[in-house]
Residue frames relative to the residue before (quaternion, step in Angstrom):
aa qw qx qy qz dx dy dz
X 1.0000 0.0000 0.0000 0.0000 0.00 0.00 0.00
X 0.5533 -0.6208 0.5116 0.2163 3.51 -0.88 1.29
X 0.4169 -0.6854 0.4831 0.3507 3.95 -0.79 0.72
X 0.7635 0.3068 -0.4091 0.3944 3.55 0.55 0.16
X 0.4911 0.6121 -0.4736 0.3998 3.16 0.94 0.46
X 0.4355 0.6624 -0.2170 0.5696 3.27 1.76 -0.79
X 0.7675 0.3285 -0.2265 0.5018 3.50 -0.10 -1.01
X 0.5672 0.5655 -0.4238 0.4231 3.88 0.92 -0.23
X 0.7106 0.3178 -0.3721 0.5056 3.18 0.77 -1.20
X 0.5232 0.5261 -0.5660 0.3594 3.86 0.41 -0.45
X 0.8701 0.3074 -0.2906 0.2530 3.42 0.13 -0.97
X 0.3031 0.6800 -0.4919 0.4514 3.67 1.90 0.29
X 0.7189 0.4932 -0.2941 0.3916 3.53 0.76 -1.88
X 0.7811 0.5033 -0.3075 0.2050 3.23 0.29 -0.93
X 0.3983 0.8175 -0.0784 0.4085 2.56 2.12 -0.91
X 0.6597 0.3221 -0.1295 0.6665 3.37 0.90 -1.58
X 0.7550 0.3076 -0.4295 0.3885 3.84 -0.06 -0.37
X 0.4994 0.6964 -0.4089 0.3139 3.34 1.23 -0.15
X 0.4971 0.7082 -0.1395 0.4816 3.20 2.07 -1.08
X 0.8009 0.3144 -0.1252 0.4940 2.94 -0.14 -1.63
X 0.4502 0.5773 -0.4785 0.4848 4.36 1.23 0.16
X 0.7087 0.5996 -0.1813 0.3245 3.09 0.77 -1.13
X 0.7811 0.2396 -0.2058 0.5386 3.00 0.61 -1.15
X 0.2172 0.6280 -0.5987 0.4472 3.63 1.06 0.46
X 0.7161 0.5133 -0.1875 0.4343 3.12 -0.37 -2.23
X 0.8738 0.2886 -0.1550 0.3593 3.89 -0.29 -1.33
X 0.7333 0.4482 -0.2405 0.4511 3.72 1.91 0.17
X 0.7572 0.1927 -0.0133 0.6240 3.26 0.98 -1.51
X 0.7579 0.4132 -0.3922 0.3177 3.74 0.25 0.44
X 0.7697 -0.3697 0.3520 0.3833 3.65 -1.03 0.15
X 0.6695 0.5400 -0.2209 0.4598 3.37 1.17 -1.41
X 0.4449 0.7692 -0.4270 0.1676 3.93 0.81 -0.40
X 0.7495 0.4917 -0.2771 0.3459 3.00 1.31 -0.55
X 0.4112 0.7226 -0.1668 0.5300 3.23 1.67 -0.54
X 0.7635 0.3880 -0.1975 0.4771 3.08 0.53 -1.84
X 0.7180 0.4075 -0.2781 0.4910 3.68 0.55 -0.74
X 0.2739 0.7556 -0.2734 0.5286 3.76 1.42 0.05
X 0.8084 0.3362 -0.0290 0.4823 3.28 -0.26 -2.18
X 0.6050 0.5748 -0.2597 0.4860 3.90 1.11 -1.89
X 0.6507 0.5963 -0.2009 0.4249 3.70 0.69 -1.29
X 0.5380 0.7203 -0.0763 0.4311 3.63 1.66 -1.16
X 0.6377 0.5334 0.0212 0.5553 2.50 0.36 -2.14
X 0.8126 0.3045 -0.2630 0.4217 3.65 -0.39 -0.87
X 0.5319 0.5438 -0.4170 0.4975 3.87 0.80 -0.90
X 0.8663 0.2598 -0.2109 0.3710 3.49 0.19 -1.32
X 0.4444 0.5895 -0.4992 0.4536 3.38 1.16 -0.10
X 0.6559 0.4841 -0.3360 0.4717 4.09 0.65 -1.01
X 0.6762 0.6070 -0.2483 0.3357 3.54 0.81 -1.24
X 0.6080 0.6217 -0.2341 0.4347 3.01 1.26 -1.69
X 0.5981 0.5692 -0.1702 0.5379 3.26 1.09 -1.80
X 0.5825 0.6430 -0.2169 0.4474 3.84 0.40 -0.42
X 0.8610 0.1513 -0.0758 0.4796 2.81 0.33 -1.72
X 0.5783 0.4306 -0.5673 0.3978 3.75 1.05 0.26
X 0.4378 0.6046 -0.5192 0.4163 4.03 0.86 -0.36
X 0.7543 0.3920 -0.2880 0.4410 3.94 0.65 -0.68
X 0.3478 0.6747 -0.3235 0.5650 3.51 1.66 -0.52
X 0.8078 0.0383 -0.1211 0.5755 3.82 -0.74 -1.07
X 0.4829 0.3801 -0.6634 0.4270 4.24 0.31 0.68
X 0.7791 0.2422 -0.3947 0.4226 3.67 -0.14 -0.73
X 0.8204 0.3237 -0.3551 0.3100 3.95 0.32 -0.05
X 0.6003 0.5555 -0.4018 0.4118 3.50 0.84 0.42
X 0.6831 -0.5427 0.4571 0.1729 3.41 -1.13 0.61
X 0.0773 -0.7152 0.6536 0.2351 3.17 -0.61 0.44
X 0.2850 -0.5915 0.7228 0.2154 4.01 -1.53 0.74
X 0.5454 -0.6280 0.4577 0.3140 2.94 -1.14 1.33
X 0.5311 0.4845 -0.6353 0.2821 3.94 0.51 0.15
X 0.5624 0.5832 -0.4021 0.4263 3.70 1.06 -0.57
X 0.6053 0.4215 -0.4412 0.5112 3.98 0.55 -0.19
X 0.4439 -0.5626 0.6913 0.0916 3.17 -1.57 1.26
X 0.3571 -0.6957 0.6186 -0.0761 3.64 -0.99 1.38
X 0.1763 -0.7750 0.6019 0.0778 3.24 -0.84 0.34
X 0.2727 -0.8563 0.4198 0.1273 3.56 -0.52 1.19
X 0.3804 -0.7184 0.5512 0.1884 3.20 -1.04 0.97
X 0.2724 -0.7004 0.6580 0.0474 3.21 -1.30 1.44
């Protein structure tokens, strides 16, 4: 078996037990509230984060003048 073929199935497996931790944690345990808390977190700032670097490389990049729209003379 090729080593990345290896590492695929590692990261399918882990994947799925990553799951099935989770919903443990976010169904049958004390911690559900927390967990869905933290998960709830996570996602806001993951979008935000994502946001705020799109506004990051708008105010600090250059524009190349192929990016300026021209207007044609008739």
């Amino acid at each position: 078996m090729s080593k990345r073929k290896a590492q695929g199935i590692l990261v399918f497996t882990l994947a799925i037990a990553a799951f099935f931790v989770y919903a443990y944690l976010l169904m049958l345990s004390e911690w559900s509230p927390i967990v869905l808390q933290l998960s709830l977190l996570m996602v806001v700032g993951g979008v935000l984060g994502v946001i705020s670097w799109i506004g990051y490389m708008m105010a600090t990049t250059k524009s190349s003048p192929s990016s300026i729209i021209q207007d044609e003379e008739k």
